[in-house]
C-alpha positions in Angstrom: 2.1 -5.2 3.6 4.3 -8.4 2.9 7.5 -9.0 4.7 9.3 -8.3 1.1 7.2 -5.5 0.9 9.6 -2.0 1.7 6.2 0.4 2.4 2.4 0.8 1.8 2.1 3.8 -1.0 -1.3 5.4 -1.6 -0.6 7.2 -5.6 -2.9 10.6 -6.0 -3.1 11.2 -9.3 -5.4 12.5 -11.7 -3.4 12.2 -15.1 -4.1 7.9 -15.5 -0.9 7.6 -17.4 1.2 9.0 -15.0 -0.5 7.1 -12.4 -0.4 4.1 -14.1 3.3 4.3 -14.4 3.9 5.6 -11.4 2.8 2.8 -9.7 4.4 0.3 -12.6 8.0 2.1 -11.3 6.9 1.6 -7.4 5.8 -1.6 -7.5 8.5 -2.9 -9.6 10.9 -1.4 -6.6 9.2 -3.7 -4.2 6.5 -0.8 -2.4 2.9 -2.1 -2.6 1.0 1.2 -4.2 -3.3 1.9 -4.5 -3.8 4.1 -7.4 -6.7 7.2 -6.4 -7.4 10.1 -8.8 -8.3 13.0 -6.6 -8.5 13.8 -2.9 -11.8 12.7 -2.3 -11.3 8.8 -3.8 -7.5 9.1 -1.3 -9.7 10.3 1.7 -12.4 7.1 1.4 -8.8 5.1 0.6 -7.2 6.2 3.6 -9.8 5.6 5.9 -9.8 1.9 5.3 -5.9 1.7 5.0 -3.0 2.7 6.9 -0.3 4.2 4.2 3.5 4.4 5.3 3.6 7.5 2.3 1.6 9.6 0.4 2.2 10.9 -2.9 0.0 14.1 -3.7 -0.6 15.4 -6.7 -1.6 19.1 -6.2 -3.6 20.0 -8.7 -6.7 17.7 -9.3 -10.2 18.1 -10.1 -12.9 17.5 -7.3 -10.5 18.3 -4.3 -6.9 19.0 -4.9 -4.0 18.5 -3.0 -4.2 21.7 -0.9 -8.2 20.4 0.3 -6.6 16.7 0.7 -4.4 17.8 3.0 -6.3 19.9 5.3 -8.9 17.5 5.2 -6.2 14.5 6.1 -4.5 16.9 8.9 -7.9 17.5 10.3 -9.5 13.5 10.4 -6.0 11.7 10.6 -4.8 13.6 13.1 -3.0 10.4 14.5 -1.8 8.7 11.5 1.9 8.8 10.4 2.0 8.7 6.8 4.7 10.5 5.6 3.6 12.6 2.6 5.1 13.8 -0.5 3.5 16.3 -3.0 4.4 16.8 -6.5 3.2 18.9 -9.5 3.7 20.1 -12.9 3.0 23.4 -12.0 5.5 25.5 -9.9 3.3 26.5 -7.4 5.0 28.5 -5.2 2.4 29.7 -2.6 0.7 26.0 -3.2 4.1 24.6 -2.0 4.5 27.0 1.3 0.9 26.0 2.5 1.8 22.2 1.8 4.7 22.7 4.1 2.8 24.7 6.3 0.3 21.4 6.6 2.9 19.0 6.8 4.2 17.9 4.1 7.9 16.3 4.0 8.7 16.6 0.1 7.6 18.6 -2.8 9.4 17.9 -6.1 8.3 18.5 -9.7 7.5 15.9 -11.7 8.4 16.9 -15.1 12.3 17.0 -13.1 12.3 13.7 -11.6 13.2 10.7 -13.9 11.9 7.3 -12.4 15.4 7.0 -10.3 14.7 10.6 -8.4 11.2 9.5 -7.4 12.7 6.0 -6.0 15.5 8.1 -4.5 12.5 10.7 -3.0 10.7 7.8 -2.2 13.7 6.1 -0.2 15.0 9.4 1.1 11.4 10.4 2.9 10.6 6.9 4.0 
């Protein structure tokens, strides 16, 4: 991270578009972002990186967001990545078990415009 750098994001995504643009919209805010498309590619990321934020898809092939995060929680025990989850779904019971692990946001992405996720962003870090 660069002094004009506001915070280290590591994007879990699985849809590349939204990936793609979610890190177009971060980095053009000034965060420094790593793009990963499921939990397993985040969990080899985050072993070589130290993230100030997460932001979790939940629903991913290969290991979701639910497995991510247990798996995190249980390696990472002393990292302090702040961690957001998001979805398209309204996952209710995935939500509760995301919070029970954790997690300091959820939101839904098809209800955040590229402003709310800055503002989520912001808000959390």
């Amino acid at each position: 991270m660069t002094d004009t750098t506001l915070a280290n994001i590591l994007i879990v995504e699985d849809d590349k578009s939204l990936n793609e643009a979610y890190t177009m919209i971060l980095d053009t805010a000034g965060y420094d972002t790593t793009p990963a498309s499921d939990g397993i590619e985040a969990l080899s990321l985050v072993e070589d990186s130290n993230y100030d934020l997460i932001l979790l898809d939940l629903k991913m092939p290969n290991m979701d967001g639910i497995k991510f995060l247990k798996e995190y929680k249980k390696r990472y025990k002393n990292r302090q990545a702040k961690l957001v989850v998001f979805s398209n779904y309204d996952l209710q019971n995935e939500v509760k078990q995301a919070y029970e692990l954790g997690i300091d946001k959820y939101f839904l992405k098809s209800w955040a415009s590229p402003k709310d996720l800055l503002k989520i962003i912001e808000e959390v870090i």
